[in-house]
Every structure is written in structure tokens, then in C-alpha cells.
N, C-alpha and C positions, 0 to 999 in steps of 0.2 A: 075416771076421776079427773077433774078439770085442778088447774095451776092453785087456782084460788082454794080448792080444796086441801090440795099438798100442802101447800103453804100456812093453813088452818091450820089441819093435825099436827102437825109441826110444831108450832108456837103454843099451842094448848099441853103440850105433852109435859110430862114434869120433867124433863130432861133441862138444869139451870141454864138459864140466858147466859151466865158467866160463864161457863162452861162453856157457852158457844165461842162468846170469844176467845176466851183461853184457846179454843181448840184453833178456832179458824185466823183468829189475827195474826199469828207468828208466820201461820203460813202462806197469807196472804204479802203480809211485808217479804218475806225471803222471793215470793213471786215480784212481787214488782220489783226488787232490788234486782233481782236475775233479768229481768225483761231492761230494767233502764240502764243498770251498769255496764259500762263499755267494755269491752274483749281486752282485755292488757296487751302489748304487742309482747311479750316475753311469755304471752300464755303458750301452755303445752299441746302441741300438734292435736291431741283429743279432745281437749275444752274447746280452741279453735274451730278443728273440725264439724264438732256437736253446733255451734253456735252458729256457721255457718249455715249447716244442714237445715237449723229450724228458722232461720232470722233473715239469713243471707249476711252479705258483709254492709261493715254497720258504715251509714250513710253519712258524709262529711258535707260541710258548707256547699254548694255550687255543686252538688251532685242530687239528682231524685230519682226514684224507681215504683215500677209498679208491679205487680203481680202480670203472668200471662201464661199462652201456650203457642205452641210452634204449631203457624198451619203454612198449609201449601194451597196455592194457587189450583183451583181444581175446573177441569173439564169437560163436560158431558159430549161422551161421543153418538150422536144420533142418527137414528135413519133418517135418509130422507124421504124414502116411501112405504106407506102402508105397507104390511105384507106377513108372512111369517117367518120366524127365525127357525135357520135351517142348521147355524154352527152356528157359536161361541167358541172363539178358537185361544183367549188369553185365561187366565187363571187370575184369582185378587190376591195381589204381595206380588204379581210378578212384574216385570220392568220390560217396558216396551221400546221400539225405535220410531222413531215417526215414518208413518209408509207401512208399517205393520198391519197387514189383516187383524183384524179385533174381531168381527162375526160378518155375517153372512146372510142375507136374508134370501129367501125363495125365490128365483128366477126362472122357471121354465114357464111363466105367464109371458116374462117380457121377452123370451130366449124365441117363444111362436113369435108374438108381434114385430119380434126382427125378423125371421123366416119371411114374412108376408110383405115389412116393407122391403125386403132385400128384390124378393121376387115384383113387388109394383112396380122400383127404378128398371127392370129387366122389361117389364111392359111397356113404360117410358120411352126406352131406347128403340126399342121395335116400331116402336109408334112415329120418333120421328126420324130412323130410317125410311119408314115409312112414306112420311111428310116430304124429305127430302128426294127420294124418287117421285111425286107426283109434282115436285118441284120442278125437274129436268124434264117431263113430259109437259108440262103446263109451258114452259120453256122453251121445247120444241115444238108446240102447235103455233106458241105466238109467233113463231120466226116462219114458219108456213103462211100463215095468215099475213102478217107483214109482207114476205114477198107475193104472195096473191094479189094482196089492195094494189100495191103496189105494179105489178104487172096489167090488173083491171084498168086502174086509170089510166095508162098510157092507151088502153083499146080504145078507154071510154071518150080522152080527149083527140083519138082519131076518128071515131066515129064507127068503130069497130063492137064496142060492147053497150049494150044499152045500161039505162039509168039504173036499173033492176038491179042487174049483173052488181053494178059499182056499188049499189048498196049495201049489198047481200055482203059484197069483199070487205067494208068497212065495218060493217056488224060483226063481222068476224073475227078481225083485227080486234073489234072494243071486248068482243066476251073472250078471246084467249090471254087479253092481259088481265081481263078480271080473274079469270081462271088460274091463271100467274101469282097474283096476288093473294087468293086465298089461298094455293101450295104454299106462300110463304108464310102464313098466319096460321097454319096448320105446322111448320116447322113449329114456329115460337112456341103456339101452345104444348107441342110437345116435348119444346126446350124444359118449358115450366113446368110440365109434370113432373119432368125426369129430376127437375132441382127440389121438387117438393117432396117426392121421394125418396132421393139423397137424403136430404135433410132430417125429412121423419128414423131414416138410418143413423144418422147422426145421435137424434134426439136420444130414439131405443140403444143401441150403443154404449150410449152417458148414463143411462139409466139403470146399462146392465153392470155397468162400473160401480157406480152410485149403490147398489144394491148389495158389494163388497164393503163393508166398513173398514177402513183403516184408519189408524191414527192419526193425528194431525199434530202432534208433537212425540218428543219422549217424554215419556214419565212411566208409572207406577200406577200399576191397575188399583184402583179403593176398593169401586164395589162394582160386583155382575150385577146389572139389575133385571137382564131377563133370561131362558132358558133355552134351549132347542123344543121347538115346536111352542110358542107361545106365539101369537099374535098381537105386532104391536100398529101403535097407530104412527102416520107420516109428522115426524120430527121427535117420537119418543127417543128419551136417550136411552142405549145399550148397555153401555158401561162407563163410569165416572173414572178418571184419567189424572193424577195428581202429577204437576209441573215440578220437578224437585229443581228445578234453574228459579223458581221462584218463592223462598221461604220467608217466613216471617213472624213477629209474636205483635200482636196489639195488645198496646197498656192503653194504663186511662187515666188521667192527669188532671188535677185543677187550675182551673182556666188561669190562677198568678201565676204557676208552672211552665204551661203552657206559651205562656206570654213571654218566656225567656227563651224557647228554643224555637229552631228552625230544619225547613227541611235541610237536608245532604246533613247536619250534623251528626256527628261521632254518638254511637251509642255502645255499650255490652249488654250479653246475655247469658244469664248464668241458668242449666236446665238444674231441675230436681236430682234425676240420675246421676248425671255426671259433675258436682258442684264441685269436684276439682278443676274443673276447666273454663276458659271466661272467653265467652265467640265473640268477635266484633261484629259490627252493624251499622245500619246508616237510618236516620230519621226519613222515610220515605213520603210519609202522608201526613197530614194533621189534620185533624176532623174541625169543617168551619161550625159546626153545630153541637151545642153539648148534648147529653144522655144522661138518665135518671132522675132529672131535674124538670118542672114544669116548664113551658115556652118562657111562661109570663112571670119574671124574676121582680121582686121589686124592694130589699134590702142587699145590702151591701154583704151581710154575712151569706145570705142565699149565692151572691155572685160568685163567690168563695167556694162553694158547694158546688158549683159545675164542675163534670169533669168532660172533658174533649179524647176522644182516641185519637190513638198516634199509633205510627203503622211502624216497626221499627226490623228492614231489610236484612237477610245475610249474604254477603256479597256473593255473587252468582260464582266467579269463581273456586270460594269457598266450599262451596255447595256441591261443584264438580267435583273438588279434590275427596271429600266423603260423603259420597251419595250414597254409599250402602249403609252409612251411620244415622244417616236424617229420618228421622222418627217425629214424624206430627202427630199434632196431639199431646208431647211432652208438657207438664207445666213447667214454669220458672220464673224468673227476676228480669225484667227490662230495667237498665240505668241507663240516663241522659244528663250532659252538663245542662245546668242551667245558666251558668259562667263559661265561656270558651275557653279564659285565662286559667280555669282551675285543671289542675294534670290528676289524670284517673291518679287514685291512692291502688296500693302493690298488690293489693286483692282484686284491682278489677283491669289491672294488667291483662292483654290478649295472653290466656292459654291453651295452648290446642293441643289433641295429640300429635306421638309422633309420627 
């Protein structure tokens, strides 16, 4: 049955018009009287109480608030490589330290591929061991060859060795330094294996690290997102990781509002739970762009109707002092001066526990 129908039956029924009023106007006047009437300051701890609990505390000149909820700064901690998950090793609600193993992903892929490059630097080395004794031999035939030429030409320019002779000793000389030369370009190259092989150990190493997740702050496991033995892809996230050094509630404010505060200014927060208590805060963010509203504004009433987020901080401090109290997700009340000159009224006085 659609509204329009309810609303029929309704009005057709013989039940008298008067009667409606009779019935509904007393009770609508006692409602709006309750809704606009101020809280007396001599009311009784239960009226107060109630009034707060449903209303909050009722708002004075140079003061504005909006509806919100407490969230936390959140983390995804992710693999970096493909593979499968081998452990999940935190639980969600439990509180982690940064450096903390969180899971685990399959490594005896990468644990061979280090075995093999471990084992290529070992070939490396051998190789220019290797190098470098063909260097000392390539070494010793030049210094042969050199004193040969060298004794040939003294035959040659007495007349003792023919031209043959002296050529033969010169040719000698030119391929034992060649020979020289390539011993030492066989070192290099097998300088360069051996670094490319390090390196590939390096790499595999990092990787086998990397295939460890740990955390990269502290905070508060949110959610598992995947299991032992599931298969995920290179940068999926594991587990979502809430910052509790970073809290905070967004309101949402009309852009004249708006227009009176600033960041670092003084704000409170009063949660649902706990509205005996009133947390302090600081204006951290203002949104340059409104929301709900079309781009394209084009009276004066519509400009009225923007509203701008505002991020509104609780001091990190704070934060540490009760970190097993911080519950996001709570709803409640954001208040900001819109007057710097105006002093919080005695309900939105800083109250903590003890």
C-alpha cells in the first residue's frame, strides 16, 4: 500500500477531523515546547542528564556543532609479492607494535632461488680465481718474451741473429702482452659476475624478508582480510591496521560557519556513550569543496546550504593516555567557536576520566 493510499484511508475514515486535532495539537505543542525550551541551569541532575543524552548541550551565541563519529586513521598492510599465505599470525581487536610480524607468505620458491644464487657468486669467485692465475702466467711469459726480444736484438744488431730470429722475438713480446691483457679482462669479467651475483643475493634476501609482513606502525588489527592458504595477488592488502595516535570525528558545517573558523582552532567532543565527558580537539582540516550540494550554486539561499567538512583532531597525547578506551566508530557532537572571544559555557568544559 503506497503513502498516498495510507493517507486516503485515513482522511475518508469517520474517525472526526476535530478529534484529530484534539488529539494531535496538545501534543505537538508540548513537543516543540520540549524541543525549543532551554534546560534551566537549576534543573535536576535527570532532566539535564535526559536533555543532554538526546539534544547535547544546548548551543550558545559563538558556539556551533555538528553531528559525527570517531574514526582512526587506517592502514592496509600489504604483500609485496604474489604468492600464498602461509600464517596470519595477529587476531582483529588485537594491538600490534610496529616491527611486528602480521603474516607470512610462502617462501620456499624464493628460499631455492637464493640456494642457486648463493651457489652462482661461489662459481663467480672460482671463475676469477681462476682469471687471476692466468693473469700471473700471462705475466710470466711477457717478462720471458721481453727478455728474449730483448737479448735477440743485441745478436741481431751484432750480426749474430738474423732478421727471422728478431722477428719471431718481437712477435712474441706483442702476443704475450696480448695475452696479458686478455688475463686481465677475464679477471673483470669475472669481477662482474661475482657482483651480479651478490646482488641477485641481495635482491632474493629482500624478498625473503619482504615475504614476512610486518607492521609498519602500531595500532589495532580492524580486519583479517585473508586466511592461511589463500592465494593473493603482489600488493593485495592482508590486514587493515587502525592508527590510534591518529583520531578523529568529521562534522559538516555551512559554509557562514565555516567562514569563521580555522585550522589549529579549539574544538570538543562529546561521544553518545560516554556524555558525561567532554574530549578536547583541535580543527585539523577544512574541506576547500562543499558536499550535498550541486557544483553550480546560483542564489544566495543555496550558498547558505553548503556544507564544508571539518576534520576535528584528538590530541595524540591524549590518545596515548587511553588507548584501550578509543572505540571508533562511536557517534557524537563536534563543537567549534565560531568567536575566539567566546569561553566554552560549563558543559563543554574539558572532562576526562580519571
Amino acid at each position: 500500500m503506497s503513502d498516498r493510499q495510507i493517507f486516503s484511508d485515513f482522511s475518508d475514515s469517520p474517525f472526526p477531523r476535530n478529534a484529530l486535532r484534539g488529539l494531535f495539537g496538545p501534543a505537538c505543542l508540548a513537543l516543540t515546547l520540549a524541543v525549543a525550551a532551554p534546560v534551566p541551569a537549576h534543573a535536576d541532575g535527570g532532566l539535564a542528564g535526559l536533555w543532554q543524552r538526546f539534544f547535547g548541550p544546548a548551543e550558545t551565541g559563538g558556539i556551533s556543532s555538528s553531528n559525527g563519529r570517531l574514526e582512526a586513521q587506517s592502514v592496509d598492510v600489504a604483500t609485496k609479492y604474489a604468492g600464498r599465505v602461509a600464517a596470519v599470525e595477529v587476531e582483529e581487536g588485537a594491538t600490534v607494535e610496529a616491527g611486528a610480524v602480521i603474516a607470512r607468505i610462502d617462501d620456499r620458491d624464493t628460499r631455492a632461488q637464493l640456494l642457486g644464487a648463493r651457489a652462482a657468486v661461489l662459481r663467480a669467485k672460482a671463475a676469477r680465481e681462476l682469471a687471476e692465475a692466468s693473469v700471473m702466467q700471462a705475466q710470466s711469459a711477457l717478462d720471458v718474451a721481453r727478455t728474449n726480444r730483448a737479448r735477440v736484438e743485441r745478436l741481431h744488431a751484432d750480426g749474430h741473429a738474423s732478421d727471422s730470429a728478431n722477428d719471431d722475438a718481437r712477435n712474441a713480446f706483442t702476443s704475450a702482452e696480448a695475452a696479458l691483457a686478455m688475463a686481465h679482462a677475464q679477471v673483470s669479467d669475472a669481477e662482474a659476475l661475482m657482483a651480479s651475483s651478490e646482488a641477485e643475493v641481495d635482491r632474493l634476501e629482500i624478498a625473503l624478508d619482504d615475504l614476512t609482513i610486518r607492521a609498519p606502525i602500531r595500532g589495532r588489527v580492524l580486519y583479517r582480510l585473508h586466511e592461511p592458504g589463500e592465494v593473493v595477488a603482489a600488493g593485495a592488502p592482508v590486514v587493515t591496521l587502525l592508527d590510534l595516535t591518529d583520531v578523529y570525528m568529521n562534522i559538516y558545517l555551512p559554509a557562514p560557519t565555516v567562514g569563521l573558523i580555522s585550522a589549529n582552532d579549539e574544538a570538543r567532543l562529546i561521544l553518545d556513550p560516554i556524555p558525561q565527558y567532554v574530549v578536547p580537539a583541535r580543527v585539523t582540516f577544512i574541506s576547500p569543496e562543499s558536499q550535498f550540494t550541486p557544483k553550480s550554486v546560483e542564489t544566495i539561499a543555496e550558498r547558505e546550504d553548503l556544507v564544508f567538512r571539518v576534520k576535528l583532531t584528538i590530541p595524540r597525547n591524549l590518545l596515548e593516555r587511553f588507548e584501550d578506551q578509543v572505540k571508533t566508530g562511536v557517534r557524537g557532537r563536534g563543537f567549534v567557536r565560531t568567536a575566539p572571544e567566546t569561553p566554552w559555557p560549563a558543559d563543554l568544559q574539558v572532562q576526562l576520566p580519571d
